[in-house]
C-alpha positions in Angstrom: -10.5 28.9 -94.2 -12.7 29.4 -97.4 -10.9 31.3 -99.9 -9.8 31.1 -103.8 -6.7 32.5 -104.9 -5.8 33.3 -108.8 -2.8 32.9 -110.7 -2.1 32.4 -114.5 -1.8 36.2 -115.4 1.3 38.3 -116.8 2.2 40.3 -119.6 1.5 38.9 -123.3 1.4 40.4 -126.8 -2.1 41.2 -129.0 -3.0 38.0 -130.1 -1.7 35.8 -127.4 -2.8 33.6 -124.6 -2.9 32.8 -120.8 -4.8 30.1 -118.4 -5.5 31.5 -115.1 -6.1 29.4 -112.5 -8.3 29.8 -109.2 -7.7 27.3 -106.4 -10.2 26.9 -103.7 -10.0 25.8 -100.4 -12.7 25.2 -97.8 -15.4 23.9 -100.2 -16.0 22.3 -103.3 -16.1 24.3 -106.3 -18.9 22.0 -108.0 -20.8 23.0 -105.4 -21.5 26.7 -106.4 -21.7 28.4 -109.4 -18.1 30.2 -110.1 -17.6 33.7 -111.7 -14.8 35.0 -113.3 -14.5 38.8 -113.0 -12.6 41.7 -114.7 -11.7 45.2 -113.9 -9.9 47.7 -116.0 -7.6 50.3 -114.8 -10.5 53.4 -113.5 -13.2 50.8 -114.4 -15.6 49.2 -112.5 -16.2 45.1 -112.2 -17.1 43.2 -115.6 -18.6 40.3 -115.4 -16.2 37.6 -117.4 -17.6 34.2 -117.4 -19.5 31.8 -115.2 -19.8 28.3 -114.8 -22.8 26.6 -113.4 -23.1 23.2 -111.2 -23.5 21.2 -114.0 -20.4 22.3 -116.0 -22.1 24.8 -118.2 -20.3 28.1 -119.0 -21.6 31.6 -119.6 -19.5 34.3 -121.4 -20.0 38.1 -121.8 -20.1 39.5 -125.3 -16.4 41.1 -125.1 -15.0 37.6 -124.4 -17.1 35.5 -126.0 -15.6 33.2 -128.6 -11.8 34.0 -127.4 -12.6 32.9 -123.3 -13.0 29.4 -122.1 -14.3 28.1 -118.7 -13.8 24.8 -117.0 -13.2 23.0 -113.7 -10.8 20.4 -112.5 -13.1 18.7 -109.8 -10.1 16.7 -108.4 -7.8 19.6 -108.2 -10.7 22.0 -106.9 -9.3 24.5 -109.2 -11.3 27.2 -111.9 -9.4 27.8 -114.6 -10.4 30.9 -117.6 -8.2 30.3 -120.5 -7.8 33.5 -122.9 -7.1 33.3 -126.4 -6.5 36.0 -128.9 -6.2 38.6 -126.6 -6.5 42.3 -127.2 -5.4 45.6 -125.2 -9.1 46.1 -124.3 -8.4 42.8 -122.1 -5.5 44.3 -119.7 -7.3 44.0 -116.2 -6.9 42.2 -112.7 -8.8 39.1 -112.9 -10.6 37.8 -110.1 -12.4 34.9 -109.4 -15.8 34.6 -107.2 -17.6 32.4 -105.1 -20.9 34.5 -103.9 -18.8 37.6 -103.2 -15.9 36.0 -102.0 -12.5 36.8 -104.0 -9.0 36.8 -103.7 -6.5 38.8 -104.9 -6.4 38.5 -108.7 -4.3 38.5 -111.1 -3.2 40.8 -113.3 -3.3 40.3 -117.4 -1.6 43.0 -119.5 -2.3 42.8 -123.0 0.3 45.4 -125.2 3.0 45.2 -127.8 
């Protein structure tokens, strides 16, 4: 089956930091350009982060600077590490494949 699945969230103080993961099965994830997604509690979809076929990441302005991208080719796996993170970050986190998500993972950001 082609699917991803994410992991990595949880609940972290202002300031703090997580690694989400996204593991795909049933193709190569150098093979298509990745996304990572957001969505806030009664928001709609934010785009994260994307990371091209030649390794090169993309950020959105909220994220950008704090956010980092990369692939582990052998492990097939996405990962989105977040530094200094703020309340305006709590969402589920999702990562894409041309439409295709799994479940997310949630990040809570609060004192």
């Amino acid at each position: 089956d082609v699917q991803v699945t994410e992991s990595g969230g949880g609940l972290v103080q202002p300031g703090g930091s997580l690694l989400l993961s996204c593991v795909a099965s049933g193709f190569n994830i150098s093979d298509y350009y990745m996304t990572w997604f957001r969505q806030a509690p009664g928001k709609g979809l934010e785009w994260v982060s994307g990371l091209n076929l030649r390794g090169t990441a993309f950020y959105g302005d909220s994220v950008k600077g704090r956010f980092t991208t990369s692939r582990d080719n052998a492990k097939n796996t996405l990962y989105l590490q977040l530094t200094n993170l703020k309340p305006e970050d709590t969402a589920m986190y999702y990562c894409d494949k041309a439409g295709l998500r799994g479940q997310g993972t949630q990040v809570t950001v609060s004192s």
